[in-house]
C-alpha positions in Angstrom: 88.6 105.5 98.7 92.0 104.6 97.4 92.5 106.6 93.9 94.5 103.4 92.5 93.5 100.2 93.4 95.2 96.8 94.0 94.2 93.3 93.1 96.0 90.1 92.7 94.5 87.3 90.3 96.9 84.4 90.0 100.2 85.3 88.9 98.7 88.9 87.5 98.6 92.1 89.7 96.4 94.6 88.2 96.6 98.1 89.1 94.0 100.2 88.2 94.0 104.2 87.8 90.4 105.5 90.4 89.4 108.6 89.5 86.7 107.9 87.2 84.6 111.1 87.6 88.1 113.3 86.2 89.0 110.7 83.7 91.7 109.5 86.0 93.7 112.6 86.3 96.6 112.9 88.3 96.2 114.9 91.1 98.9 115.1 94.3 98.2 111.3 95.6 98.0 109.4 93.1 101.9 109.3 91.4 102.5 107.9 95.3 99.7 105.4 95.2 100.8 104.1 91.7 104.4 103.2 92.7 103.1 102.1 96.4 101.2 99.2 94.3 104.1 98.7 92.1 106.1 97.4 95.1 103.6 95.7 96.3 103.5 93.8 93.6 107.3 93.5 93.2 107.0 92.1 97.0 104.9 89.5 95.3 106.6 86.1 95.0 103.5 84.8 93.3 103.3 87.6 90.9 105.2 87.5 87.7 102.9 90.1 85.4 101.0 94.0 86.4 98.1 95.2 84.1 97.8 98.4 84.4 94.5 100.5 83.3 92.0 102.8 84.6 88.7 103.2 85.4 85.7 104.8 84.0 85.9 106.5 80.5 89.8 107.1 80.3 93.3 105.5 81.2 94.1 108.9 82.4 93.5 112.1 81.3 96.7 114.1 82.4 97.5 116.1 85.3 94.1 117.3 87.0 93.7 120.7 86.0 91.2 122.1 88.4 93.9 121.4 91.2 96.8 122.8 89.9 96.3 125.2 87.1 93.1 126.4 87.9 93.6 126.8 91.5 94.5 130.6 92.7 98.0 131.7 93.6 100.6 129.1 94.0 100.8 125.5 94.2 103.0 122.5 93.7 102.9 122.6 89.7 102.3 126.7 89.2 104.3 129.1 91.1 103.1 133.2 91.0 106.0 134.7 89.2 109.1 135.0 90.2 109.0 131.6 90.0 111.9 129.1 91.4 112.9 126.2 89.2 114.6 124.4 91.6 111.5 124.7 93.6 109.4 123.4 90.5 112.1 120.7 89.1 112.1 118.7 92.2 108.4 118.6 92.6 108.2 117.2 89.1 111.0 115.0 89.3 109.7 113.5 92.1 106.3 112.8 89.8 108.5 111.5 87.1 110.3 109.2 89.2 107.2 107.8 90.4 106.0 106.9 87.5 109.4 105.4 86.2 108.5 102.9 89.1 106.8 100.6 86.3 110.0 101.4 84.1 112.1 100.2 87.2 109.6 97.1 88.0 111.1 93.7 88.2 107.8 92.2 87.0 106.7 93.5 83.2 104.3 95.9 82.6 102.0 95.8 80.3 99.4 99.1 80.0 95.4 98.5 78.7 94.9 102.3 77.1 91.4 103.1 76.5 89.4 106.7 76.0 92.5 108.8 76.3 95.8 108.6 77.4 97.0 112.1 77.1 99.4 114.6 78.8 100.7 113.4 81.8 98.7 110.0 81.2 100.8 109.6 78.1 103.9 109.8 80.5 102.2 107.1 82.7 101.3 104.4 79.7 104.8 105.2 78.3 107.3 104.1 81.0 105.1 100.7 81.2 106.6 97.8 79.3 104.0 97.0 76.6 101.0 99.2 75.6 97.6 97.5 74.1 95.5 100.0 72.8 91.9 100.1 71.7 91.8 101.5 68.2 89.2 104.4 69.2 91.6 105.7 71.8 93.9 108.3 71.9 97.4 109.3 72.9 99.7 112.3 72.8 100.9 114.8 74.6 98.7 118.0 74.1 100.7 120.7 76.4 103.2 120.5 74.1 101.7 123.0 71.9 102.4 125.5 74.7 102.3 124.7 78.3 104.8 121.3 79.3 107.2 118.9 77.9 106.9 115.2 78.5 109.1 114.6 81.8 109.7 111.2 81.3 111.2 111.8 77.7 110.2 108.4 76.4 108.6 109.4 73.1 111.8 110.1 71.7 112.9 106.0 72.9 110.2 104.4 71.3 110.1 106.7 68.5 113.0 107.5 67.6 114.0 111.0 66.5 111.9 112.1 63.5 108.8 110.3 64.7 109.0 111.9 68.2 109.6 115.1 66.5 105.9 115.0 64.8 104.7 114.4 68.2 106.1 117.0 70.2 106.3 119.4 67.4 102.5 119.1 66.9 101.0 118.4 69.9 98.9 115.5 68.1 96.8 113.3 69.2 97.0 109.7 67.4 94.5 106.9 67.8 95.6 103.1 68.2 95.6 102.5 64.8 98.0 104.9 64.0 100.0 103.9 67.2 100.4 100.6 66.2 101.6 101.8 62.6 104.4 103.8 63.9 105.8 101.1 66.8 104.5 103.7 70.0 102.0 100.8 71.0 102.1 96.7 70.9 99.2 96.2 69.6 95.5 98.1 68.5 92.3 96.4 69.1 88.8 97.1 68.4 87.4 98.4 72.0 85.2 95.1 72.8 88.6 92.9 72.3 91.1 95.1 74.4 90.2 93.1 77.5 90.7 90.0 75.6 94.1 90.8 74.2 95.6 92.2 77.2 94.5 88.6 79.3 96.0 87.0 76.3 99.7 88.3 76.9 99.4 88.6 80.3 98.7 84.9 80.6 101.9 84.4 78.6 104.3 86.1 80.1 102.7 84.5 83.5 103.4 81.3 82.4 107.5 82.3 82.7 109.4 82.2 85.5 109.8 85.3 87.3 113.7 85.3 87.3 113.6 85.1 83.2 111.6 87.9 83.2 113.3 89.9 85.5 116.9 89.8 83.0 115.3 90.2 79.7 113.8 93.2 81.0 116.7 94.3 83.0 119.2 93.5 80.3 116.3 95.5 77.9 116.3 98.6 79.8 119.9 99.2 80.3 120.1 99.6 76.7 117.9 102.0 76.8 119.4 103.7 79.8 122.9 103.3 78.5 121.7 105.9 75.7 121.1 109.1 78.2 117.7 108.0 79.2 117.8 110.2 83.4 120.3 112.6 81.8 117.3 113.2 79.2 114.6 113.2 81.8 116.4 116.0 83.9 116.8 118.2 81.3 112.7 117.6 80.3 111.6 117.9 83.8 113.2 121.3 83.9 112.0 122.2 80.4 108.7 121.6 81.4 108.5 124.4 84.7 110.2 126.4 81.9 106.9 126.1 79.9 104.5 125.9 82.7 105.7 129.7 83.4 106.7 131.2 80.1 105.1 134.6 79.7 102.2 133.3 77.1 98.8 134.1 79.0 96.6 134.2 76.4 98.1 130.8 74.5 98.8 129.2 78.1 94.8 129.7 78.4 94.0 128.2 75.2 96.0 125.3 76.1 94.0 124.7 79.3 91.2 124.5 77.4 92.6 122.3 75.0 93.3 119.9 77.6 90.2 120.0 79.3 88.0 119.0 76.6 91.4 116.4 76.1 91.7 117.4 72.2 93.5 120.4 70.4 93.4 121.2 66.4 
């Protein structure tokens, strides 16, 4: 079974996260699958709009634990020590730039977030377009509080500097209400509405002309990428082998906890 899923519905693609028994988390295939549907719906002369969401209880849950840092010896995202970070760095980067494939989409993106969308999941909601959030879920980025650093970089873009500070400072997790309040998210709806909302926008930016769309959000995103936004990504990428390996057991351990019951004090 296909771990993200296709489906075209008039001028909407909607790709959905399939790993409902791990809340959706990202294991080796499914950073490949996402962008494999992002072109295909770039392909897509009759598509103008992607939904992205996820199945099951979560948008996505982070990285799947249980295959990377719970798996003995090494593996793609844990190396046994000495570790190389070259080795690390590209594996990561390659993740990263897999998920910047909805950042780099000529049609808009606009993410439906509900349970969670923590950790790596964060990373994937973030590089889409527009985020509708139910106000019960949550999002932040957890391994901060020991064990990662955001690859993708883009709290500090749609926060700004003191806000993303909080964030990755903490570890926090916020719910939509308070991602709406600080600008992270579009818009925070009571669970039974998210559907709703999300069709609502979809159906209006569907209504435009795919060229239109395409230059407001290319002319959008090189502003954005005019400030440092890959040259900030590297550096994070890196960072986060750095943390993955740090010499922290006992803390490392707490944090894999943290993230497995996806909250954290």
């Amino acid at each position: 079974m296909a771990k993200v899923l296709y489906e075209k519905d008039g001028r909407i693609a909607r790709i959905t996260l399939n790993r409902p028994d791990v809340m959706n988390a990202i294991d080796m295939d499914i950073p490949h699958e996402l962008a494999a549907c992002v072109a295909r719906a770039n392909a897509d002369d009759g598509v103008h709009v992607i939904v992205l969401g996820g199945s099951g209880p979560a948008f996505c849950a982070g990285y799947d634990l249980t295959a990377y840092a719970e798996t003995e010896g090494s593996n793609p995202g844990v190396q046994e020590m000495p570790w190389d970070p070259m080795k690390d760095y590209a594996f990561m980067k390659q993740n990263t730039d897999l998920f910047m494939s909805l950042w780099r989409s000529y049609r808009p993106v606009i993410a439906k977030v509900h349970g969670h969308a923590v950790a790596g999941g964060s990373d994937i909601a973030l590089c889409s377009d527009m985020i509708v959030m139910s106000e019960d879920a949550h999002i932040g980025y957890m391994p901060v509080r020991v064990w990662g650093c955001p690859t993708t970089a883009m709290w500090v873009y749609r926060l700004g500097a003191e806000r993303a500070k909080r964030m990755l400072l903490t570890g926090d997790k916020i719910d939509g209400h308070e991602a709406e309040r600080i600008g992270l998210v579009h818009k925070a709806v009571p669970a039974d509405q998210l559907d709703a909302e999300v069709e609502r926008l979809a159906e209006r930016m569907a209504g435009i002309p795919i060229n239109q769309l395409m230059m407001q959000k290319l002319m959008i995103n090189q502003a954005i990428e005019s400030m440092g936004l890959y040259q900030t990504q590297m550096i994070a990428t890196l960072f986060d082998g750095i943390t993955r390996h740090s010499p922290e057991d006992e803390l490392q351990e707490a944090c894999r906890r943290c993230l497995l019951e996806a909250s954290c004090p």
